[in-house]
FIDRENDREN-530709 format. One record per residue: residue in one letter; x negated, y, z negated of N, C-alpha, C in turn; residue number from 1; chain. Coordinates in nm, 2 decimals. Example, Ala and Ser with C-alpha at 12.3 -4.5 7.8 and 13.67 -1.06 7.14 Angstrom:
# FIDRENDREN-530709
+------+--------+--------+--------+--------+--------+--------+--------+--------+--------+-----+-----+
! type !    n_x !    n_y !    n_z !   ca_x !   ca_y !   ca_z !    c_x !    c_y !    c_z ! seq ! mol !
+------+--------+--------+--------+--------+--------+--------+--------+--------+--------+-----+-----+
!    A !  -1.32 !  -0.57 !  -0.78 !  -1.23 !  -0.45 !  -0.78 !  -1.32 !  -0.33 !  -0.78 !   1 !   A !
!    S !  -1.28 !  -0.22 !  -0.71 !  -1.37 !  -0.11 !  -0.71 !  -1.29 !   0.00 !  -0.79 !   2 !   A !
+------+--------+--------+--------+--------+--------+--------+--------+--------+--------+-----+-----+
# end
This chain:
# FIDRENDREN-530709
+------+--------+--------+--------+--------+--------+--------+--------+--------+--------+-----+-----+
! type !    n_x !    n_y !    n_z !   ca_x !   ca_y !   ca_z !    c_x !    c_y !    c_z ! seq ! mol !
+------+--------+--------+--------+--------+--------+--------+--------+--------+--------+-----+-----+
!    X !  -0.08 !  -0.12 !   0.00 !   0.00 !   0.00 !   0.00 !  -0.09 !   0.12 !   0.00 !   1 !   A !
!    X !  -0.07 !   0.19 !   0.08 !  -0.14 !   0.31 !   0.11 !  -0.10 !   0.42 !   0.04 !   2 !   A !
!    X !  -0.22 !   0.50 !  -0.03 !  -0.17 !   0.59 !  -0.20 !  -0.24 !   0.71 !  -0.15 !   3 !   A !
!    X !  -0.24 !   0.88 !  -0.13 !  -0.30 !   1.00 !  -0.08 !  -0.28 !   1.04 !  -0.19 !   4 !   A !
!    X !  -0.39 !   1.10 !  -0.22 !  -0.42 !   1.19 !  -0.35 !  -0.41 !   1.35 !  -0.29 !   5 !   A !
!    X !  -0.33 !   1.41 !  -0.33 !  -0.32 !   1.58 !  -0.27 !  -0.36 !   1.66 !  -0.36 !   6 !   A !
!    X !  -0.44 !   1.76 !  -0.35 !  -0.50 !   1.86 !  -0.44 !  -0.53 !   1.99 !  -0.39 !   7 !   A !
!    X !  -0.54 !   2.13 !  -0.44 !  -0.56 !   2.24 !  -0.39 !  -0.47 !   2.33 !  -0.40 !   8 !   A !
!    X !  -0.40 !   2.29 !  -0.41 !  -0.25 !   2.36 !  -0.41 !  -0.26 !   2.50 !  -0.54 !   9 !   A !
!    X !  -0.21 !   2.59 !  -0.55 !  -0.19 !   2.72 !  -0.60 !  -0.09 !   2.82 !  -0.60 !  10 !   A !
!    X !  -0.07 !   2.93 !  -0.69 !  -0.01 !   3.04 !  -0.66 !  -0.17 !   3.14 !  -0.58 !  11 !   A !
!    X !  -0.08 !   3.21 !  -0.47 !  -0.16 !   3.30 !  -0.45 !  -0.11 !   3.42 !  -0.38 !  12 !   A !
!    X !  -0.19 !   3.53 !  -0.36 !  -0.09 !   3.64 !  -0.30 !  -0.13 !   3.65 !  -0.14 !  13 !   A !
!    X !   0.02 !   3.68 !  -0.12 !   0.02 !   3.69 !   0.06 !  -0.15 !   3.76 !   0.11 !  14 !   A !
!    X !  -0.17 !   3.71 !   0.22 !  -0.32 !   3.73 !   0.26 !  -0.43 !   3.65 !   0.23 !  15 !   A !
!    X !  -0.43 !   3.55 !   0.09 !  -0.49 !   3.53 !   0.03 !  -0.49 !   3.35 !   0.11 !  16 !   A !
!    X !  -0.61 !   3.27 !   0.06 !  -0.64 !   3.16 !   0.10 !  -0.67 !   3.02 !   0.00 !  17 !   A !
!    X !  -0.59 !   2.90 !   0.08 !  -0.66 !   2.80 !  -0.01 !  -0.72 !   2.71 !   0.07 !  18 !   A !
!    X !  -0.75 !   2.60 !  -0.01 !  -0.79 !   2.50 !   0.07 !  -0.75 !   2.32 !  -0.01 !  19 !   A !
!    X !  -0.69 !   2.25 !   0.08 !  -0.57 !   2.11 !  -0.02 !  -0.72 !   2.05 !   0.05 !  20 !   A !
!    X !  -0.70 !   1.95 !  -0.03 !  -0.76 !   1.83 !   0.03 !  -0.67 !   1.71 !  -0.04 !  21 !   A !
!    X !  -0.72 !   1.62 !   0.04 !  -0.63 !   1.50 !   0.04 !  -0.71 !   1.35 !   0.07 !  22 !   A !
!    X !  -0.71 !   1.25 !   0.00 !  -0.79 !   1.15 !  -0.01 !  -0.70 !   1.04 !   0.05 !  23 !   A !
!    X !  -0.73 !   0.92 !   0.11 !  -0.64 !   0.85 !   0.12 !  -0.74 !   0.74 !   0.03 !  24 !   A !
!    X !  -0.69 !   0.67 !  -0.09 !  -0.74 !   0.63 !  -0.20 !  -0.75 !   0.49 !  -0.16 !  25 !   A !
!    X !  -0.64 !   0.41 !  -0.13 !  -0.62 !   0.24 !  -0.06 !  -0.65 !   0.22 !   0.04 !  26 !   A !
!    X !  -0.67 !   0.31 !   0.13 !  -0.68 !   0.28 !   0.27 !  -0.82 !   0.25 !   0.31 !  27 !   A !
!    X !  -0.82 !   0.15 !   0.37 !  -0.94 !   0.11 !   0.43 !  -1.05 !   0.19 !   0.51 !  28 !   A !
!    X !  -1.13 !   0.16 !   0.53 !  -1.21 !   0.25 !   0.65 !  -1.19 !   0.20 !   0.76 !  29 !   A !
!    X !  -1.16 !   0.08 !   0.81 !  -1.11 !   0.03 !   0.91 !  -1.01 !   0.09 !   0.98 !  30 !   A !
!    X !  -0.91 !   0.08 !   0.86 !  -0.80 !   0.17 !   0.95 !  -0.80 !   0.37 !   0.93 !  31 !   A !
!    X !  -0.88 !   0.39 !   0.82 !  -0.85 !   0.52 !   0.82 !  -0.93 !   0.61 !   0.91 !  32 !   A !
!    X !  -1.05 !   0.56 !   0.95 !  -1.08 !   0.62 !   1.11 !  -1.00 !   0.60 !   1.23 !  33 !   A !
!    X !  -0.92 !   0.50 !   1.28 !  -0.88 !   0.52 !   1.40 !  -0.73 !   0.61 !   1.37 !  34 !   A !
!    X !  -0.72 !   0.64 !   1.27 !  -0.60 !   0.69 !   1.25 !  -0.60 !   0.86 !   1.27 !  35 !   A !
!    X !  -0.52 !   0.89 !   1.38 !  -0.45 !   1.03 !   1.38 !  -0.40 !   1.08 !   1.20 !  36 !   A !
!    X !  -0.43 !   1.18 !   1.13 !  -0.38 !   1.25 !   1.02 !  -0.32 !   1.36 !   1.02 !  37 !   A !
!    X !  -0.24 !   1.39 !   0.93 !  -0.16 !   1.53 !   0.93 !  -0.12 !   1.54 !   0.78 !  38 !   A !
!    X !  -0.11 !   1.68 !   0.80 !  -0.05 !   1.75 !   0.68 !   0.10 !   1.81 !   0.70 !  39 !   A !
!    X !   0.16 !   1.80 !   0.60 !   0.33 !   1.77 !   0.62 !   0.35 !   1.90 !   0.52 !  40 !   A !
!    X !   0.47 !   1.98 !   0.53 !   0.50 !   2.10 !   0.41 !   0.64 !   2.03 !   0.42 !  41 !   A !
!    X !   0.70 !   2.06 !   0.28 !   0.86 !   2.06 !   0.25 !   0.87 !   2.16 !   0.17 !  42 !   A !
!    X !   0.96 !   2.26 !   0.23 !   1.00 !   2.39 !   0.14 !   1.12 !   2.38 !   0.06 !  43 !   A !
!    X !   1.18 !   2.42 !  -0.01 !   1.27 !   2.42 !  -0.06 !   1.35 !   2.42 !   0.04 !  44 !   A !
!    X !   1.53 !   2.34 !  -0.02 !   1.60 !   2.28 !   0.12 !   1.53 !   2.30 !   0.24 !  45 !   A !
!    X !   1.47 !   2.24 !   0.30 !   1.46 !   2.20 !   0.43 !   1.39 !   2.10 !   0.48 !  46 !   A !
!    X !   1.39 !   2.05 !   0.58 !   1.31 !   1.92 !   0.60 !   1.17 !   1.93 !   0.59 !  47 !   A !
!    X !   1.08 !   1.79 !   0.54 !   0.92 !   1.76 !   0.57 !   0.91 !   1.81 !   0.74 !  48 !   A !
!    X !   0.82 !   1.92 !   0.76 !   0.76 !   1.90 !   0.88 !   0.62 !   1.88 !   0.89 !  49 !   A !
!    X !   0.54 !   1.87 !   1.04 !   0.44 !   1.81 !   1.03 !   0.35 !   1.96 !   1.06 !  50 !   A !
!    X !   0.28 !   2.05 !   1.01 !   0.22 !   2.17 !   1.04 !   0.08 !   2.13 !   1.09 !  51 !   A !
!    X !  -0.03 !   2.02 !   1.12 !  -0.16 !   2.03 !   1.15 !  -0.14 !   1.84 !   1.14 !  52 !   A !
!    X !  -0.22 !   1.80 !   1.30 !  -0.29 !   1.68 !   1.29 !  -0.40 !   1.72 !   1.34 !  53 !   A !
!    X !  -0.50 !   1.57 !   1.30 !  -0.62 !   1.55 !   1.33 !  -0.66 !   1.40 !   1.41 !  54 !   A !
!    X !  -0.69 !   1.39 !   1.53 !  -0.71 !   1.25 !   1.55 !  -0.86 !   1.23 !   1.54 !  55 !   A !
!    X !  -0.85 !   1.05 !   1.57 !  -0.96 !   1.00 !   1.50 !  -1.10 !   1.07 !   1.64 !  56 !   A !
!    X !  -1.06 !   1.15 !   1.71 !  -1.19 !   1.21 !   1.77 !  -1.22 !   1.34 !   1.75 !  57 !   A !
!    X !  -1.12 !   1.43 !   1.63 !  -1.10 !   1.56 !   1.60 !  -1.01 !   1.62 !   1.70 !  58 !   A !
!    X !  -0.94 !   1.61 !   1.78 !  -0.83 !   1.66 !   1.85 !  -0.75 !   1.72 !   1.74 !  59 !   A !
!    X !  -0.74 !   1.83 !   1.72 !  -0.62 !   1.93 !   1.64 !  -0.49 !   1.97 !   1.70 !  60 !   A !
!    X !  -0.37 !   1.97 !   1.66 !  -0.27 !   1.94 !   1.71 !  -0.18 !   2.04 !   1.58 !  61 !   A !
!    X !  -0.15 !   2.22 !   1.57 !  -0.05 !   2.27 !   1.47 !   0.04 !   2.31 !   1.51 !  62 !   A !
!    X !   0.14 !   2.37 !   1.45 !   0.25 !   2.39 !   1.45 !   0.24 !   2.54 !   1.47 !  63 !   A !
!    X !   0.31 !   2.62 !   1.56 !   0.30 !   2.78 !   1.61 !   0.34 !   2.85 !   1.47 !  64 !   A !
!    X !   0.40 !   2.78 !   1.38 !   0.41 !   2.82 !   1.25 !   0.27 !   2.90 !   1.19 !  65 !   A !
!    X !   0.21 !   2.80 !   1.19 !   0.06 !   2.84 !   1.13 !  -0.11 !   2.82 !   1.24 !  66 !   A !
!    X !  -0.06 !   2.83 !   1.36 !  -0.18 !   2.83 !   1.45 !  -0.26 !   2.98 !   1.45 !  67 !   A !
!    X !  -0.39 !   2.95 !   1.44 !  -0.44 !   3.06 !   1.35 !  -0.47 !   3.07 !   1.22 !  68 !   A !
!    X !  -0.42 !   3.01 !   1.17 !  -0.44 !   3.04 !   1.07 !  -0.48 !   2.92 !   0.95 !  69 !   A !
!    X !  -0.46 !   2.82 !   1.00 !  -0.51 !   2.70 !   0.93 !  -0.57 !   2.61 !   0.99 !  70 !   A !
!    X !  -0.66 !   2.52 !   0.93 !  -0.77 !   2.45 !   1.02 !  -0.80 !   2.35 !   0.94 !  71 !   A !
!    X !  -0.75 !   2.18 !   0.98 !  -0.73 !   2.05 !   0.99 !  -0.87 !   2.03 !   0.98 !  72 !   A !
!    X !  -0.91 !   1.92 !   0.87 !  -1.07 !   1.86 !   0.90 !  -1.03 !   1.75 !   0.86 !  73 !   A !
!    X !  -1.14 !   1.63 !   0.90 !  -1.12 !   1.51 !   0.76 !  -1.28 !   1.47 !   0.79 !  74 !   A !
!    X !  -1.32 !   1.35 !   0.67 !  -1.46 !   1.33 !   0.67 !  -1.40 !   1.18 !   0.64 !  75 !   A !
!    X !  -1.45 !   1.10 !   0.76 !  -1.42 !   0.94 !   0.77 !  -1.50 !   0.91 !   0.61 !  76 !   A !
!    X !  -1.62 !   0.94 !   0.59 !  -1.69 !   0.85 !   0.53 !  -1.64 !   0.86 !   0.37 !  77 !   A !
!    X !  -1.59 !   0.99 !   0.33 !  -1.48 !   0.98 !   0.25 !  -1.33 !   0.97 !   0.21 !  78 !   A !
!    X !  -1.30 !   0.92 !   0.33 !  -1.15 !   0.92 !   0.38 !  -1.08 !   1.00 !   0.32 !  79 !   A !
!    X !  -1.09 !   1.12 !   0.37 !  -1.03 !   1.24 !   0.30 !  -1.02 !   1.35 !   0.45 !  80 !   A !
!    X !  -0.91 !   1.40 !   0.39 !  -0.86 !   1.52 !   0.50 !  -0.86 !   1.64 !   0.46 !  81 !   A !
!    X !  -0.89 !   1.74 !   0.49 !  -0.88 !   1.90 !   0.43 !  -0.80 !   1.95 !   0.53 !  82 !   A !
!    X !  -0.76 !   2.07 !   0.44 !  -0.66 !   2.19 !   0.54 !  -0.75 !   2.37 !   0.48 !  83 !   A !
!    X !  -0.74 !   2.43 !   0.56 !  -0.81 !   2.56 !   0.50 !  -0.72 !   2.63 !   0.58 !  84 !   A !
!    X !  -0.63 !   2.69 !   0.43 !  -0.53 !   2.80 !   0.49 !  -0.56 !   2.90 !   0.44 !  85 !   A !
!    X !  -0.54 !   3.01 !   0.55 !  -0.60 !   3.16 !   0.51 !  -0.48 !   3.24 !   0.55 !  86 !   A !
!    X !  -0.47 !   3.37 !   0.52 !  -0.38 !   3.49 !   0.58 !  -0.28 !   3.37 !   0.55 !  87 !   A !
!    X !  -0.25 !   3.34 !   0.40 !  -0.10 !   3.29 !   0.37 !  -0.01 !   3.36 !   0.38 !  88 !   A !
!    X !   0.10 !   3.34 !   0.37 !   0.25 !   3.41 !   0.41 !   0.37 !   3.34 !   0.30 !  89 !   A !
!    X !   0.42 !   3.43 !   0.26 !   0.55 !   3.43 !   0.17 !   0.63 !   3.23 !   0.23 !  90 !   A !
!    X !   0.65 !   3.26 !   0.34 !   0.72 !   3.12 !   0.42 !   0.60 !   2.99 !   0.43 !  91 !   A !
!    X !   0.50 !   3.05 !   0.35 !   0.44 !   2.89 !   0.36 !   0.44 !   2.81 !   0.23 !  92 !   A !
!    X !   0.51 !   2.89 !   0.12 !   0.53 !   2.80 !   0.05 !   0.65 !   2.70 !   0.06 !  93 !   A !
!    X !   0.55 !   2.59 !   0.02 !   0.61 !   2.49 !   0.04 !   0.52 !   2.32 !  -0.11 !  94 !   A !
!    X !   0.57 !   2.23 !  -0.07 !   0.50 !   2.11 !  -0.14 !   0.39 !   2.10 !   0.02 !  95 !   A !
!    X !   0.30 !   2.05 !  -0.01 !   0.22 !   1.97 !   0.09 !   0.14 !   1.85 !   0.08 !  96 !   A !
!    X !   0.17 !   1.78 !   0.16 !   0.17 !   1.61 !   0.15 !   0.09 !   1.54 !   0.31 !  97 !   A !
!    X !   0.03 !   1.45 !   0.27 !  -0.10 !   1.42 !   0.39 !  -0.04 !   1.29 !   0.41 !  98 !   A !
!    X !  -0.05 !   1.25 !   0.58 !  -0.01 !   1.14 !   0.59 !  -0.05 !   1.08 !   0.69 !  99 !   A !
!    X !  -0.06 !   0.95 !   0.77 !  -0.05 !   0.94 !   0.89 !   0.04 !   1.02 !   0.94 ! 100 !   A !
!    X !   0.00 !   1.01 !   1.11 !   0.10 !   1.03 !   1.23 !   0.08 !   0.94 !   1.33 ! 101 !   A !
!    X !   0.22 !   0.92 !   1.35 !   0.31 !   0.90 !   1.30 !   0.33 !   0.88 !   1.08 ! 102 !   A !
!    X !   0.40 !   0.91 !   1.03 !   0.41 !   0.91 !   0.89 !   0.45 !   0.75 !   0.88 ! 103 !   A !
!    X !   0.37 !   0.67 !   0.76 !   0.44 !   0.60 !   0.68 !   0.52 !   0.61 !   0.61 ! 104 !   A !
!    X !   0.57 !   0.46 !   0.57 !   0.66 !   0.54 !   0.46 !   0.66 !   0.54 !   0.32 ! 105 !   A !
!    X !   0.53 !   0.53 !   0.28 !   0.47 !   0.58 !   0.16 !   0.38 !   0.72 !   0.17 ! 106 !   A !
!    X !   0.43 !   0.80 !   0.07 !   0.41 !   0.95 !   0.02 !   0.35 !   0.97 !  -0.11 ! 107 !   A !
!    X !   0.21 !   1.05 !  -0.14 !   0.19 !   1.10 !  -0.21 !   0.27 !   1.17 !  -0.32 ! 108 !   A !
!    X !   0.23 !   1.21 !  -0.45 !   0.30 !   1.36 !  -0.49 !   0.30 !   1.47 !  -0.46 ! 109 !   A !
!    X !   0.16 !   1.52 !  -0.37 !   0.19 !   1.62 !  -0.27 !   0.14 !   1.72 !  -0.36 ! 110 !   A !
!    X !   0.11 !   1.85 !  -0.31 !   0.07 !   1.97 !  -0.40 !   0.10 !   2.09 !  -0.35 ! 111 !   A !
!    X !   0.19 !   2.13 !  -0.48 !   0.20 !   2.30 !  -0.48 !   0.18 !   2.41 !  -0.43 ! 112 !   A !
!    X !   0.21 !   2.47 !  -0.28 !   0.11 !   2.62 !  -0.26 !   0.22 !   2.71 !  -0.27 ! 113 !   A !
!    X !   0.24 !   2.83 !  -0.34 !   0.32 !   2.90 !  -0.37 !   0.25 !   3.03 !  -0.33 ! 114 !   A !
!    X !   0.31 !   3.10 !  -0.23 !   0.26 !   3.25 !  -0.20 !   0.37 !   3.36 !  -0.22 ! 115 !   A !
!    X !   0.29 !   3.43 !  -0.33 !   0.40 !   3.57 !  -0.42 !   0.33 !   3.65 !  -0.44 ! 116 !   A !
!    X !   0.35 !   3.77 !  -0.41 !   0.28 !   3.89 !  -0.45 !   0.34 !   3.91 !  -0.64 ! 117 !   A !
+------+--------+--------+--------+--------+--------+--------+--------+--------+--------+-----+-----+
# end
C-alpha cells in the first residue's frame, strides 16, 4: 500500500512563497521512477484538482491556474517530490496532496497552505 508523506504547508501572506515536499514512504524505486507525479489542491467545497505533474523524464505538465508560478521537481533516489510555490495568491489555499498520475486510490493527509494577508 502506497503511504506519501506531505510537508511544507503554511500560513503566508499573498506574494509570499513555500515549498511542500512530499515523500512516497512504501513505494518502491522500481515503481517510483517510471511513475508520472503530481501534486493535487482541494480547497474548501470544491473538488481535488491536479495543479503540477512531473514525468519520470521531468516533462512538467500545470495547470493555467498556477503556470508561473510554481515549479514541480522530484529526486528518484529519494522518492520524493517538491513543489516551490511563489507569488501565492488568496485562491491557492487549499490542502495539498502528492500522488500518482493517474491518482491512486490511496491519499496521504496532505498539507495545509493558507494565504491571508
Amino acid at each position: 500500500q502506497v503511504h506519501f508523506l506531505e510537508s511544507g504547508g503554511g500560513l503566508v501572506q499573498p506574494g509570499g512563497s513555500l515549498r511542500l515536499s512530499c515523500r512516497a514512504s512504501r513505494m518502491i524505486t522500481s515503481t517510483f521512477n517510471p511513475a508520472t507525479m503530481g501534486w493535487y489542491r482541494q480547497a474548501p467545497e470544491k473538488e481535488r484538482e491536479l495543479v503540477a505533474s512531473i514525468s519520470s523524464g521531468r516533462t512538467t505538465n500545470y495547470a493555467d491556474s498556477v503556470k508561473g508560478r510554481f515549479t514541480i521537481s522530484r529526486d528518484n533516489a529519494r522518492k520524493s517530490v517538491y513543489l516551490q510555490m511563489d507569488s501565492l495568491e488568496p485562491e491557492d489555499t487549499a490542502v495539498y496532496y502528492c500522488n500518482t498520475v493517474p491518482h491512486g486510490v490511496n491519499w496521504g493527509q496532505g498539507t495545509q497552505v493558507s494565504v491571508s494577508s
